[in-house]
Structure formats: C-alpha cells, structure tokens
Backbone as CSV, one residue per row, in Angstrom:
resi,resn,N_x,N_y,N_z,CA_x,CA_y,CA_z,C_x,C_y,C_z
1,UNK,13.884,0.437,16.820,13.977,1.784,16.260,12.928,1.981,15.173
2,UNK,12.691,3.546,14.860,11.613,3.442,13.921,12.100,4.335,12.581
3,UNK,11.133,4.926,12.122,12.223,6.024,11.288,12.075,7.052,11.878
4,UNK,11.506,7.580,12.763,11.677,8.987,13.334,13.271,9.051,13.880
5,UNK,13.758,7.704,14.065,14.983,7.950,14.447,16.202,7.850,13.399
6,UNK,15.583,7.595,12.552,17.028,7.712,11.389,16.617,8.538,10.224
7,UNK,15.418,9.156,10.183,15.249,10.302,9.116,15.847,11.396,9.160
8,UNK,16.034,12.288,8.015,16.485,14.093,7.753,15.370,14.593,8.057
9,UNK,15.778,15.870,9.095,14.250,16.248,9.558,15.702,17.497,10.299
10,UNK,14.733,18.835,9.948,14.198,19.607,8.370,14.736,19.086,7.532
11,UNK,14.159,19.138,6.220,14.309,19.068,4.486,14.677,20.449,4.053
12,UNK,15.472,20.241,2.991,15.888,21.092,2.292,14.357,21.245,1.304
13,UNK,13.795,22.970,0.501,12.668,22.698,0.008,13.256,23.625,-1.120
14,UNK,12.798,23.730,-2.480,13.138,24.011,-3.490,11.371,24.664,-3.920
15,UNK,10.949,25.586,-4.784,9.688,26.137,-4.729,9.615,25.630,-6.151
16,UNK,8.764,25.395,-7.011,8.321,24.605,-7.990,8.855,25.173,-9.467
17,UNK,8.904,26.596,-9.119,9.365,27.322,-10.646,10.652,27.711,-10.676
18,UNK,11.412,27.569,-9.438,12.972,27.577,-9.421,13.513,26.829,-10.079
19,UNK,14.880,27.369,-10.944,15.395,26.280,-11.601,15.914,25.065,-11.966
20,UNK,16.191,24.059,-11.849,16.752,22.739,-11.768,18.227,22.800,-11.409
21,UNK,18.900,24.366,-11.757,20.215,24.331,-11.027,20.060,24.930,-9.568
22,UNK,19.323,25.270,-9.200,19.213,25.516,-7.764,19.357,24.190,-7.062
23,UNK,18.315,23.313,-7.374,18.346,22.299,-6.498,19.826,21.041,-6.656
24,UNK,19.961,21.666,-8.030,21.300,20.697,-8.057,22.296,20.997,-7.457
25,UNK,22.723,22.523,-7.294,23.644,23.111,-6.367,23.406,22.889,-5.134
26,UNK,22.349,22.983,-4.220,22.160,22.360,-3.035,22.691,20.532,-2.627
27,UNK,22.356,20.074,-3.671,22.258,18.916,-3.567,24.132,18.695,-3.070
28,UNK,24.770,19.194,-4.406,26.502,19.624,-4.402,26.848,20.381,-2.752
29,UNK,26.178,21.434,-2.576,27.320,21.916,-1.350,26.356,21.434,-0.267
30,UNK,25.574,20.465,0.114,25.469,20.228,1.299,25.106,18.561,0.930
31,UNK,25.436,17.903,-0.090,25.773,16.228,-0.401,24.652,15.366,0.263
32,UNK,23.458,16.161,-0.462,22.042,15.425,-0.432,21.854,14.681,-1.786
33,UNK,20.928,13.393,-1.374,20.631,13.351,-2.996,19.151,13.629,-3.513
34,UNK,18.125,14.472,-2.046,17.071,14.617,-2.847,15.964,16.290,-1.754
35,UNK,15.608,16.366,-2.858,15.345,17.971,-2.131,13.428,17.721,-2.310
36,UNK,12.828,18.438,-1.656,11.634,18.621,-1.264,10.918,19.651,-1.703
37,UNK,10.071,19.741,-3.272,9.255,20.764,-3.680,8.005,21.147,-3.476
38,UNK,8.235,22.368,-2.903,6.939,22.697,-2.118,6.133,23.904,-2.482
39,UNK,5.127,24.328,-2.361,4.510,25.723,-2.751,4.236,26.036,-1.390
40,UNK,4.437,27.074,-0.872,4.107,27.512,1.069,4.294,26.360,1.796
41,UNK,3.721,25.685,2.486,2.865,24.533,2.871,2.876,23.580,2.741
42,UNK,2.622,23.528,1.407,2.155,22.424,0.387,3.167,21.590,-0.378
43,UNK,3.446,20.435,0.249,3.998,19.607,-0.754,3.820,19.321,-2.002
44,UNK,4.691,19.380,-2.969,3.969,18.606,-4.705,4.731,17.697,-5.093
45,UNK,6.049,17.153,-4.498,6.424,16.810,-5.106,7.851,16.841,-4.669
46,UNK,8.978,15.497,-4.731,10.211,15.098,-4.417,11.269,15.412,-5.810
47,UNK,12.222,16.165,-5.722,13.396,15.766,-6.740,14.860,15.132,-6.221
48,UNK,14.965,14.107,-7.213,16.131,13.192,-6.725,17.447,13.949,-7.750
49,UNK,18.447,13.222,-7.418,19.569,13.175,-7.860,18.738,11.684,-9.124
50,UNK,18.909,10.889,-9.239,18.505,9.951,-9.814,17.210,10.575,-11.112
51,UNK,16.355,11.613,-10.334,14.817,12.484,-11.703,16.171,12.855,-12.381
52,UNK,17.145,13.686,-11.757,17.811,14.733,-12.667,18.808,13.574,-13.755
53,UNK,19.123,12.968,-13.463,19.737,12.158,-14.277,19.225,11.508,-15.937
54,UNK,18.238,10.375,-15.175,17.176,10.298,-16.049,16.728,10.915,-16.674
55,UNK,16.090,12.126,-16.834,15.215,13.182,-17.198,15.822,14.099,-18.358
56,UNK,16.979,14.724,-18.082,18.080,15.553,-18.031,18.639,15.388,-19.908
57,UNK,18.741,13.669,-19.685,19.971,12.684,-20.492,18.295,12.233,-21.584
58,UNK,17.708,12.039,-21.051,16.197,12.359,-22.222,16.853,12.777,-23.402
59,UNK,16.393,11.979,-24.428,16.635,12.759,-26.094,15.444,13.785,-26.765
60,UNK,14.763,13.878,-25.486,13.292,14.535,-26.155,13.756,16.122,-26.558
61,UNK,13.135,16.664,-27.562,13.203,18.230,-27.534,13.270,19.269,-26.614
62,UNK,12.406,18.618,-25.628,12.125,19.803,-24.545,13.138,19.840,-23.939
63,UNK,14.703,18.428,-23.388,15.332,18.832,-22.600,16.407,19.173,-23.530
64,UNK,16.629,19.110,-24.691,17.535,19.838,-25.167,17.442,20.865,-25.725
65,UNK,16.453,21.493,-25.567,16.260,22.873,-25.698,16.948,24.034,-24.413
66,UNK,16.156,23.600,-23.674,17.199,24.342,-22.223,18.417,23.946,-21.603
67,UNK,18.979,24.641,-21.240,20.009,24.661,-20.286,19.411,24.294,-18.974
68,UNK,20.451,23.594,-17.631,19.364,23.474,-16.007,19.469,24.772,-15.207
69,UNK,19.606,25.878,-16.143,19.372,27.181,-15.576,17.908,27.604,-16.012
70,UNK,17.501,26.592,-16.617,16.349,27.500,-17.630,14.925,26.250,-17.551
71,UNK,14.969,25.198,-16.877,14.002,24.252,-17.306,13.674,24.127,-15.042
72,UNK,12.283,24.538,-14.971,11.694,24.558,-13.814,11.603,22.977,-13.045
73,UNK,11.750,23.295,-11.621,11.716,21.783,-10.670,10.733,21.209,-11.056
74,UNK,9.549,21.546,-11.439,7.955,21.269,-11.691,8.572,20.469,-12.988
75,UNK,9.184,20.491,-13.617,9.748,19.523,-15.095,9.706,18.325,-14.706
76,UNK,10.862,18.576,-13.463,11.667,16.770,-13.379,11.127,15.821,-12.225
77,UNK,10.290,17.048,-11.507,10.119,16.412,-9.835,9.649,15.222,-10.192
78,UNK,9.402,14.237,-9.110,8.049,12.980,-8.969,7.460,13.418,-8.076
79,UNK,6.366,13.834,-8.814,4.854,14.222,-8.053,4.071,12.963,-7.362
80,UNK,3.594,13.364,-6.414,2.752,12.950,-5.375,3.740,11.429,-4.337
81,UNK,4.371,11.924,-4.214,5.669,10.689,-3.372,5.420,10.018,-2.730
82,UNK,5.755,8.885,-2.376,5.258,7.843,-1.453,6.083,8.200,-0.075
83,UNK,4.946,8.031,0.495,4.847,8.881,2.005,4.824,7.463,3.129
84,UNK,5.210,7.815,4.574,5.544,6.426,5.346,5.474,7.399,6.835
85,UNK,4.865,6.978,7.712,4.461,7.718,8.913,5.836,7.350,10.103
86,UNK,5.926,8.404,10.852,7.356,8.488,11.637,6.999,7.272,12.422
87,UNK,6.652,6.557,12.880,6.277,5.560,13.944,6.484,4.455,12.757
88,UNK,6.924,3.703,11.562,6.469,3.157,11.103,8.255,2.561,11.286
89,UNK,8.002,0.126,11.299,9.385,0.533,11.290,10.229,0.796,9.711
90,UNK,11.657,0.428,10.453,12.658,0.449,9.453,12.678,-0.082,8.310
91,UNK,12.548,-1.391,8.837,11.986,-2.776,7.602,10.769,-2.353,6.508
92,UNK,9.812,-1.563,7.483,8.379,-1.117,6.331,8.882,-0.230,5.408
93,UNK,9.560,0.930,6.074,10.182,1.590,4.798,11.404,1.019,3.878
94,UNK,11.826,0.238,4.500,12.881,-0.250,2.899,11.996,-1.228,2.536
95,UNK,10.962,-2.069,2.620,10.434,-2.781,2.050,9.540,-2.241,1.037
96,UNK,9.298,-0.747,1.546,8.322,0.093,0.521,9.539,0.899,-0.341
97,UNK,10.798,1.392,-0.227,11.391,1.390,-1.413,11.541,0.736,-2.658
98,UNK,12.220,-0.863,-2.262,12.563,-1.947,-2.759,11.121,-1.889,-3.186
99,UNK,9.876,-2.566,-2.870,8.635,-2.368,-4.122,8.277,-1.487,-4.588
100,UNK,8.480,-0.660,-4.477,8.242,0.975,-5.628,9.757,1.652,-6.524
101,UNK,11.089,0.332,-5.984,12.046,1.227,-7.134,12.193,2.603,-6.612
102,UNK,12.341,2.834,-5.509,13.031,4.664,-5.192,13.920,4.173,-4.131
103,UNK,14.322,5.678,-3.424,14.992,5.623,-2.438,14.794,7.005,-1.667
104,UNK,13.928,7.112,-1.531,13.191,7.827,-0.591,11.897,7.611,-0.171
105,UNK,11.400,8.211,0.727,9.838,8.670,1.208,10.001,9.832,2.130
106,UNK,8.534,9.930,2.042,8.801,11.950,2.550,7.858,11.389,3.870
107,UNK,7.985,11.706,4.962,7.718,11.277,6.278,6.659,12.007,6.601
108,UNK,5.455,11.321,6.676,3.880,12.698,7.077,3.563,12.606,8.325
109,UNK,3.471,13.387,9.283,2.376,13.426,10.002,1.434,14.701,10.356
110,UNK,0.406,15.327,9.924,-0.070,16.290,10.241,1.171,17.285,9.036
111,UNK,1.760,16.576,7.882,2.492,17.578,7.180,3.496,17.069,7.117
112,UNK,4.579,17.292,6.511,6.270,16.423,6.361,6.837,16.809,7.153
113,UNK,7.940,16.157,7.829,8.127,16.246,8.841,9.379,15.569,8.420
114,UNK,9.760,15.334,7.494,10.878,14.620,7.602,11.530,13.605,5.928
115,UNK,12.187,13.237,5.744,12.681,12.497,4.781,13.678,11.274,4.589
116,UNK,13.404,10.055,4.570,13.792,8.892,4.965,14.566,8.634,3.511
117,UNK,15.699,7.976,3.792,16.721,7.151,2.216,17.500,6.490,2.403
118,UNK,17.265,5.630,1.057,18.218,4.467,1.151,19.141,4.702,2.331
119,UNK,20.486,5.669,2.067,21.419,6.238,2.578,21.172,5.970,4.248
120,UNK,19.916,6.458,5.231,19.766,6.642,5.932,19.674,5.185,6.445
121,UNK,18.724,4.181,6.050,18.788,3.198,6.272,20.026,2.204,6.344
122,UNK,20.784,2.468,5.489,22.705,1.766,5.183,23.267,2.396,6.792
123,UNK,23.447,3.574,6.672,23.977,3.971,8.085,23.446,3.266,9.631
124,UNK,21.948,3.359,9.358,20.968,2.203,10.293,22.046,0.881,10.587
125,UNK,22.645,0.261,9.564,22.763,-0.706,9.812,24.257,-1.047,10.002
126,UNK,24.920,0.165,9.339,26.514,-0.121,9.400,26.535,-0.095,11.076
127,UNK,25.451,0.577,11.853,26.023,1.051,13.636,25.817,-0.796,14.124
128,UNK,24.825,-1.635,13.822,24.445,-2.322,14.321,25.517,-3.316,14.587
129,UNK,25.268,-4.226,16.097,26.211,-5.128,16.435,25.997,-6.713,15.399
130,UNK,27.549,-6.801,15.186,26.968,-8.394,14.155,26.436,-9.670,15.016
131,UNK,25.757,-9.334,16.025,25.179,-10.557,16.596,23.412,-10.658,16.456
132,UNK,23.160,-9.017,15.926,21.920,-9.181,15.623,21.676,-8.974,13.335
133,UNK,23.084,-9.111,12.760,22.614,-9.075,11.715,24.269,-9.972,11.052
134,UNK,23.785,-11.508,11.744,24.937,-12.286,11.352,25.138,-12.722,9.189
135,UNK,25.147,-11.820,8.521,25.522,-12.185,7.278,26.786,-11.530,6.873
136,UNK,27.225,-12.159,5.521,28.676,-12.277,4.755,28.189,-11.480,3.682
137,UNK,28.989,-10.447,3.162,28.812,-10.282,1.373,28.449,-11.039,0.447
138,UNK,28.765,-12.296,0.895,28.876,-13.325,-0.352,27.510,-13.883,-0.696
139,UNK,26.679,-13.738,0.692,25.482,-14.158,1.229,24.451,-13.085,0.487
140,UNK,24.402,-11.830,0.132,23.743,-10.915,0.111,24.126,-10.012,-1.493
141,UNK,25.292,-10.346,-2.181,25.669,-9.315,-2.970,25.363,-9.599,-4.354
142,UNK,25.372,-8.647,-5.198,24.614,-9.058,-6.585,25.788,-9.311,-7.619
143,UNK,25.241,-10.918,-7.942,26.339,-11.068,-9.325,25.913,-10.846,-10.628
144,UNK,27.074,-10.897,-11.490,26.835,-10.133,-12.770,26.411,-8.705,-12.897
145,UNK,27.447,-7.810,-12.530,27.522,-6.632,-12.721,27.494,-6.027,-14.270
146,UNK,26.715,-5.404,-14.306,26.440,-4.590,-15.440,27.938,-3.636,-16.228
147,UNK,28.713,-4.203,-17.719,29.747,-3.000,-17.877,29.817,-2.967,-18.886
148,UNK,30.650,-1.537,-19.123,30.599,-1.238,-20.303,32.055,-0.540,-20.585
149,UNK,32.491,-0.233,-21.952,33.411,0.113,-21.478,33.918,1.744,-21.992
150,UNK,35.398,2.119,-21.303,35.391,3.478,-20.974,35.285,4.247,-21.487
151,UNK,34.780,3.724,-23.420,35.311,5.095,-24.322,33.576,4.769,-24.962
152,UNK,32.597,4.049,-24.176,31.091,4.275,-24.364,30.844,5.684,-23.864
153,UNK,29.345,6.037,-24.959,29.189,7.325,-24.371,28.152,7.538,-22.555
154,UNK,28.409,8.696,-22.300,27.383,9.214,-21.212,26.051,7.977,-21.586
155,UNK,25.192,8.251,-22.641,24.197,8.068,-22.724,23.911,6.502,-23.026
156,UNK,24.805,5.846,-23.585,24.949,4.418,-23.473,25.164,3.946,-21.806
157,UNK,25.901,3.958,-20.783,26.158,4.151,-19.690,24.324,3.742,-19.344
158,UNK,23.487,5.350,-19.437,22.393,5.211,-19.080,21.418,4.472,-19.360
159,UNK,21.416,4.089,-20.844,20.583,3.386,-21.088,20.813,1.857,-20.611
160,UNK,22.240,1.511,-20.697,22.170,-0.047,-20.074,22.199,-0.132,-18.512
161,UNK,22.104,0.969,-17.279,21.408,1.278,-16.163,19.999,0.975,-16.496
162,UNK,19.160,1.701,-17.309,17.779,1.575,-17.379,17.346,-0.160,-18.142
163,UNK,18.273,-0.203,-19.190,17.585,-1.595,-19.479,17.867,-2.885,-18.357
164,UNK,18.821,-2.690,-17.391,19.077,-3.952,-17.108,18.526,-3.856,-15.675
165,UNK,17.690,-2.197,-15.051,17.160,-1.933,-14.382,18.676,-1.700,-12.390
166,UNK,19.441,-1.149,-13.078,20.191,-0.896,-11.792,21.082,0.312,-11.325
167,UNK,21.399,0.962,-10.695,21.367,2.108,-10.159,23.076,2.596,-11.039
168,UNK,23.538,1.165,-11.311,25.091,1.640,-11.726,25.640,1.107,-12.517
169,UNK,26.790,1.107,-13.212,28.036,-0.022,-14.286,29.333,0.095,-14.227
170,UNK,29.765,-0.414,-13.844,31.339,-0.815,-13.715,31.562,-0.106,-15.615
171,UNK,32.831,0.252,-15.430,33.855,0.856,-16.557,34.807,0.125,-16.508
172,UNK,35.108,-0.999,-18.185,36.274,-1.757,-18.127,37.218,-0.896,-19.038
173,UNK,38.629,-1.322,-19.111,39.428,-0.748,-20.279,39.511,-1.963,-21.527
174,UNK,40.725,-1.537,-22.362,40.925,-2.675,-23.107,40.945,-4.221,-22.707
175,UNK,41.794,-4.142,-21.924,42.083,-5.667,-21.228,41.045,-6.216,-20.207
176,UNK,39.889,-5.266,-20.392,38.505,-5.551,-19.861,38.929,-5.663,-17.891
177,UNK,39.668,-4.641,-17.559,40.011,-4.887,-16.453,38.984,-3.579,-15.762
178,UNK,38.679,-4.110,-14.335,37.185,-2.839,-14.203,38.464,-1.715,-13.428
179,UNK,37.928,-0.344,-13.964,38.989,0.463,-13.774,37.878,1.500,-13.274
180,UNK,36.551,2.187,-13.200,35.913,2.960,-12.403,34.439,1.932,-12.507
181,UNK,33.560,3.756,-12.112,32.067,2.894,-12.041,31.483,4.451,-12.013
182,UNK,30.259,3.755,-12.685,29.464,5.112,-13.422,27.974,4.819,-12.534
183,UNK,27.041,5.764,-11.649,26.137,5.558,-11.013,25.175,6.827,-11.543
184,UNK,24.244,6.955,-11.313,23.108,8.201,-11.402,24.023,9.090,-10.807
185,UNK,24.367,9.201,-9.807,24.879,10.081,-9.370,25.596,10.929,-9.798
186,UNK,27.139,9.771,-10.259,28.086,10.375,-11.440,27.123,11.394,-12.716
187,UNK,25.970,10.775,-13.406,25.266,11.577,-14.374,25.189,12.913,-13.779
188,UNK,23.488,12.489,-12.333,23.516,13.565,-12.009,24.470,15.080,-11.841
189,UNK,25.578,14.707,-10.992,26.364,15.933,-11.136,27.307,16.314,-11.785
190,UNK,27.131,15.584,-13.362,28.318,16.195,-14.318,27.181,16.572,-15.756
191,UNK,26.097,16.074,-15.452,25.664,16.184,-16.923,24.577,17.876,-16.364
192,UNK,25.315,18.692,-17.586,25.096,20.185,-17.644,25.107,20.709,-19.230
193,UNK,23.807,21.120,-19.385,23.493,21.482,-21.142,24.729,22.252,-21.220
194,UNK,25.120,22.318,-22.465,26.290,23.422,-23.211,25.143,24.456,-23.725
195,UNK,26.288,25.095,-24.227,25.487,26.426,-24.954,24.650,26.466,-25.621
196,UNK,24.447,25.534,-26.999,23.843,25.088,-27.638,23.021,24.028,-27.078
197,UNK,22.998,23.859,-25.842,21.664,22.828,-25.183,21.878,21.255,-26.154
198,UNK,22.873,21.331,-26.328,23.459,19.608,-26.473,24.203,18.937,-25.233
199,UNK,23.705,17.731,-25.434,24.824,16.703,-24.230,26.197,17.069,-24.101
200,UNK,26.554,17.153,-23.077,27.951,17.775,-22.814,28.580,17.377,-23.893
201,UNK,29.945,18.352,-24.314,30.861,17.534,-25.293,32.406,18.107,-24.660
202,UNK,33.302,17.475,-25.288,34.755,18.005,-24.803,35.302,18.429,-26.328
203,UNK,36.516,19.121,-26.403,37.188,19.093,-27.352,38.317,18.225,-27.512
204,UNK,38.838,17.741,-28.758,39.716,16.611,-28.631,40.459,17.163,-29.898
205,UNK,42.223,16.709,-29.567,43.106,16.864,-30.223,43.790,15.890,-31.076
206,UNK,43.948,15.656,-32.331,44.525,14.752,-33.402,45.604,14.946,-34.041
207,UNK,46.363,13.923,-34.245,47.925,14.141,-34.775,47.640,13.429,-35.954
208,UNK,48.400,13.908,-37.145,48.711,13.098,-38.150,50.041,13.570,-38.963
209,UNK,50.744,12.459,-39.668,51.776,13.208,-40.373,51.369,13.448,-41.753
210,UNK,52.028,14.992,-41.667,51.496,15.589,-43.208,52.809,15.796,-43.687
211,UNK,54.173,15.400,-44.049,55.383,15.276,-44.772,55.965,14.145,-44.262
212,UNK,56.668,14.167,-45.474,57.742,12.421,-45.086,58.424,12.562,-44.340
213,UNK,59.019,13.969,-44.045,60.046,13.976,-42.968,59.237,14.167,-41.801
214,UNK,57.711,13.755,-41.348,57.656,13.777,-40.402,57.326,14.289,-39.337
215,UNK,56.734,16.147,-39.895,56.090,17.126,-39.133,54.766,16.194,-38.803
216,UNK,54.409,17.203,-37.497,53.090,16.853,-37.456,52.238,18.103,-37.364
217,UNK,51.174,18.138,-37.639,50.097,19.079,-38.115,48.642,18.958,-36.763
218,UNK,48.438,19.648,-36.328,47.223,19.242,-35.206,46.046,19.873,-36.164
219,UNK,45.236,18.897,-35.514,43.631,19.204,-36.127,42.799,19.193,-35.128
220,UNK,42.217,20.214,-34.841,41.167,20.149,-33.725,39.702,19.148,-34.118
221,UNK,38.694,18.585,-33.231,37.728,18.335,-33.396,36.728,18.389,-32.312
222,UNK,35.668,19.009,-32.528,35.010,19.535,-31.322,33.559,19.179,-31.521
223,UNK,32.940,18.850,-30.411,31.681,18.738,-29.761,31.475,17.491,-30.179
224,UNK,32.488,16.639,-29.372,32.774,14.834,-28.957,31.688,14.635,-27.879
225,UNK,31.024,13.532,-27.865,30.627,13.812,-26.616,31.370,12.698,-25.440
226,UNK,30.901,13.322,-24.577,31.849,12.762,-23.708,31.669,11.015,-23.305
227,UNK,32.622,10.793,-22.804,32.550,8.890,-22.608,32.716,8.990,-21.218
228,UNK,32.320,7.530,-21.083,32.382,7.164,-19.805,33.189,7.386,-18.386
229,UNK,34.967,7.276,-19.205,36.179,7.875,-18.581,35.669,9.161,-17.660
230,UNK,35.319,10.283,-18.789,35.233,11.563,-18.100,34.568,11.618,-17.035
231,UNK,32.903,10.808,-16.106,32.502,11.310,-15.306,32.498,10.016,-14.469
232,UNK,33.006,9.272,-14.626,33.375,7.768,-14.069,34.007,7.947,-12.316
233,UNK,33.678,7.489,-11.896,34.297,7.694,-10.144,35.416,6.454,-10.383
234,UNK,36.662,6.531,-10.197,37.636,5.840,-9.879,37.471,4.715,-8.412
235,UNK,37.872,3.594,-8.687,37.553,2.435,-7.592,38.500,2.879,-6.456
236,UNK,38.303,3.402,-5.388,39.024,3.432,-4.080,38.552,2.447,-2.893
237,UNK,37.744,2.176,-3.101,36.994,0.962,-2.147,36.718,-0.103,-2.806
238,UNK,37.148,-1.148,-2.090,36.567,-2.494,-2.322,35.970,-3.492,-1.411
239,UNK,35.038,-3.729,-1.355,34.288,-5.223,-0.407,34.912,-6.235,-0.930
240,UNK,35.355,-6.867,0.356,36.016,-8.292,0.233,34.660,-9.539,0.235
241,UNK,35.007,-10.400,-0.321,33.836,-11.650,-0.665,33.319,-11.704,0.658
242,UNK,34.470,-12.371,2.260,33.662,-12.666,3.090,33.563,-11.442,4.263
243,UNK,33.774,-9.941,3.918,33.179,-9.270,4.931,32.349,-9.326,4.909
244,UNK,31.732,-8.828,6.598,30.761,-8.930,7.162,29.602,-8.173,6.581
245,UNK,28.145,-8.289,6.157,27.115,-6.974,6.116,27.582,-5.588,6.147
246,UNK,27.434,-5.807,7.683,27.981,-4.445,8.600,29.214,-3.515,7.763
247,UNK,30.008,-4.284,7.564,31.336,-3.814,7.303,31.564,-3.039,5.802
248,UNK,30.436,-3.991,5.491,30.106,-3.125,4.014,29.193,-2.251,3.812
249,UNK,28.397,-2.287,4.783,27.634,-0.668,4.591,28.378,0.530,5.707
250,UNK,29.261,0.159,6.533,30.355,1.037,6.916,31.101,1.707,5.707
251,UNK,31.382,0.668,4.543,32.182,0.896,3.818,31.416,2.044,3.073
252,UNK,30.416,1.309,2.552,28.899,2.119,1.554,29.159,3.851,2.344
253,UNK,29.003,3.652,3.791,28.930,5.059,3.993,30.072,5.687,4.313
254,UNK,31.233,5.259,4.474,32.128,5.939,4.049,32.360,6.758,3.188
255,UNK,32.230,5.733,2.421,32.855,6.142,0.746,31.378,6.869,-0.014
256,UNK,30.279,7.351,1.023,29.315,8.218,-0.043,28.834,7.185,-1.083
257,UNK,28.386,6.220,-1.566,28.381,5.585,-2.402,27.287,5.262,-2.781
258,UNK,26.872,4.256,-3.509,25.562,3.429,-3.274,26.069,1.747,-3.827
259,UNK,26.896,1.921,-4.585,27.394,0.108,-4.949,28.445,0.236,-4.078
260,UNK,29.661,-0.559,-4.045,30.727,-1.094,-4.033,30.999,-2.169,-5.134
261,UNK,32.751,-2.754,-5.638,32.709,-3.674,-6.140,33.116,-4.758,-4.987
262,UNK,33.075,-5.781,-5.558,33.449,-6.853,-4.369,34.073,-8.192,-5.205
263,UNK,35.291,-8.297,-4.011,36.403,-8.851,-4.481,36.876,-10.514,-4.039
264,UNK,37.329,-11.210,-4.693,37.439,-12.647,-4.944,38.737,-13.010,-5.273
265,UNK,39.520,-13.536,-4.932,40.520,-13.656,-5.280,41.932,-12.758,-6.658
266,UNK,41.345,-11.532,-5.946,41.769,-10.313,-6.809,41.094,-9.723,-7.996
267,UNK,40.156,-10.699,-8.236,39.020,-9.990,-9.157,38.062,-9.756,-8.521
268,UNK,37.548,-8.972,-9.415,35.993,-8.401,-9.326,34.973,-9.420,-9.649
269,UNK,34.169,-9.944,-8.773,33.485,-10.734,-9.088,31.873,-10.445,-9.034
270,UNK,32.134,-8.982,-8.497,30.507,-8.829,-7.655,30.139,-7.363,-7.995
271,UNK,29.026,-7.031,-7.341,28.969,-5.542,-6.432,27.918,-6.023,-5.719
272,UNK,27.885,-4.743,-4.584,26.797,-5.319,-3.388,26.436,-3.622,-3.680
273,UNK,25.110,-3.922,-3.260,24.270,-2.636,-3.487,23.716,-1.825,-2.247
274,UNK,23.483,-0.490,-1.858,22.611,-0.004,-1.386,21.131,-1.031,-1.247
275,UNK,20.885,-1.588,-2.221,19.201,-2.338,-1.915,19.511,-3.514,-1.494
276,UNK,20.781,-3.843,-1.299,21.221,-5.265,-1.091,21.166,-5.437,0.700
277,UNK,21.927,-4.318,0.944,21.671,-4.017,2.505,20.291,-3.259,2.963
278,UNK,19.773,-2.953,2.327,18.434,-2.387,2.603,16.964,-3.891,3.221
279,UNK,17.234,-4.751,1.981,16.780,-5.846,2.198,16.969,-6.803,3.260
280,UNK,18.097,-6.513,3.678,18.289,-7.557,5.325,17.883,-6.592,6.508
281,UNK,17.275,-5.205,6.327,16.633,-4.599,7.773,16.137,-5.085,7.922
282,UNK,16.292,-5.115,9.496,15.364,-5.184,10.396,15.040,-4.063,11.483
C-alpha cells in the first residue's frame, strides 16, 4: 500500500486572514486535527490542532492581546509543510514525521491532493493481520510517562509537554493515583481567550467561619486559572502490557486518541504512543 491509499483527500482549506476560530470550529464539528491554508490555488501553509495549542498558550503580548476570533490563520499556521508524493510508501511517510516532529504532510502532485497523519497511519495498521506485524505493547511502548498533578495549571501541563518533548501527561491526584491525561488536543479545544484576552479562568467559591456559632459567610474569588482537572480527558481506555500492536492502535482509534495508558498488574506503568505505532510501519 502507499499513501494514496490511506490519505484525506479533499482537505478541508481555511483562507489565510480568516480567523483562528474558524478553523478551530471545523476542526470540532467534523474531528480533524489539521486544516489546509490556502490563497486560491496556492498553498501557504498547514494549521494543526497541536500550532493552536502551542501558539495560543504563548505568554507573548501578541497572543494575549486577542481573542481566536480576532488573531488571523497566517499567525499560527506552519508555513511551507513538508510535503510526500502519493506513490510514496507508508513507512517513508512516518519515517518523515518521526524525523521532523509533526504529524502530518500535505500530499503533492501537480498541487495537493491530499493530506496524510499520524491518525491515518494508526488506522493503516490497526486493519493489518498479526502475522505480518507480530509485536506486544510491552515490546514497543514508552516508559516513564510524563505527570503532573491535577490542581497544576493549563500552562504548566504545557510546558512539561514541551520540555520533556511529548505530545501528552498523565494527571495524578493526591495519592498520586493517574486519574486523567492532558494532550495538545485537550489544550487545543478548551483553551479560548476571555474577555480580557487572559488564559482562561473559572470562578471559585470559599467558605470560612465568621462567628463562633458557626455561620458561614461565602467569598467569591475570580479569574483562577484553570488546572489541569478542568480540561483533562478522563481514562476510559486502557492497553494491557501484553496486547498485541494491532490491538492497540484499534484501541488508539477507537478511542480518538493519540496515547493510551498501559497497564501492569493494575498499575499504570506505561503509555504507548501514536509515534510508537507509527515506527513499526511497514
């Protein structure tokens, strides 16, 4: 197989001065994670779910000045994209993800024609029979998962994604037990400027006693920002240590995902990644 057979072909295209909530709303009601910016014709440029994240959660002036009603695709896109010809195989394009750090390429021939991802490739492989891709989870999955825990903010979350270089982090509670998991994704579609073009915040309610007998008095406090809890995806799936590959990128695409955690004698011992199965195409 090549990628002409497992690419998106038409692309969704977004025009360069449209807003950053256009393409994020697309992304939401038809559960893409990356749209195609174009002028007529002319390609300029890919936006991910992953630019908007990154970009977005920036402490710079410029993005907290706007709202993503108000800051143009031309802001966040990645210009000039790494491109991979429909005849080319499977293996070449995840091997050209995995060394360039994305999860896409925009498919050329005589013009785009198409759009290849991680995603597309996982599905590639969940169909395949296990006699031509005989591995175990245990064989393939990444230890020492990245966590943090649930009452860290949004932006801590991101930064130990970016320092430790991985797409996601497990959310522990007190008893350090992993209770969700926070991915680009999660960012991507919850992080939305407020009014004042600050990082989301919630309002939060406080008790204290103000008489001996015992009333209590509420005190509001507002523009908290939000923690991890709030945009955290709850664990409904788990990879077992010795399922099969296969079985776990069945799982991967089930569950929409890009990690899983993966499980060991009732703990969490793992996660297996989107690039984890990307790396054993063939």
């Amino acid at each position: 197989m090549s990628v002409s057979d497992i690419m998106s072909s038409p692309v969704f295209v977004v025009e360069p001065d449209e807003p950053v909530s256009r393409a994020r709303n697309l992304m939401l009601k038809h559960r893409i994670s990356t749209v195609v910016v174009a002028d007529g014709d002319k390609m300029l440029g890919i936006l991910s779910q992953t630019d908007l994240s990154r970009k977005l959660a920036q402490a710079e002036p410029v993005w907290r000045r706007r709202p993503i009603d108000k800051i143009p695709v031309s802001m966040v896109m990645t210009e000039d994209p790494i491109t991979i010809y429909p005849e080319a195989s499977i293996s070449q394009a995840g091997n050209l993800m995995l060394e360039n750090n994305i999860n896409y390429l925009a498919v050329m021939k005589k013009g785009l024609v198409g759009i290849v991802t991680g995603t597309d490739i996982v599905r590639y492989i969940s169909k395949l029979d296990e006699e031509k891709l005989d591995k175990k989870v245990y064989e393939i999955m990444s230890d020492e998962p990245v966590r943090i825990h649930m009452h860290h903010t949004i932006n801590h979350a991101i930064e130990e994604m970016e320092k430790n270089n991985v797409d996601e982090v497990l959310v522990v509670d007190d008893a350090e037990k992993v209770v969700g998991l926070i991915s680009f994704n999660n960012v991507a579609l919850n992080i939305v400027a407020s009014s004042d073009k600050e990082v989301p915040t919630k309002n939060i309610k406080m008790t204290r006693r103000a008489t001996s007998g015992g009333q209590k008095v509420y005190r509001y406090i507002k523009e908290v920002p939000l923690v991890a809890e709030d945009i955290m995806s709850y664990i409904s799936t788990i990879v077992k240590w010795g399922d099969s590959a296969i079985e776990a990128a069945k799982l991967i695409v089930e569950d929409d995902s890009r990690v899983l955690p993966v499980e060991k004698d009732n703990e969490i011992v793992g996660v297996i990644r989107r690039k984890d199965l990307i790396r054993i195409a063939k």
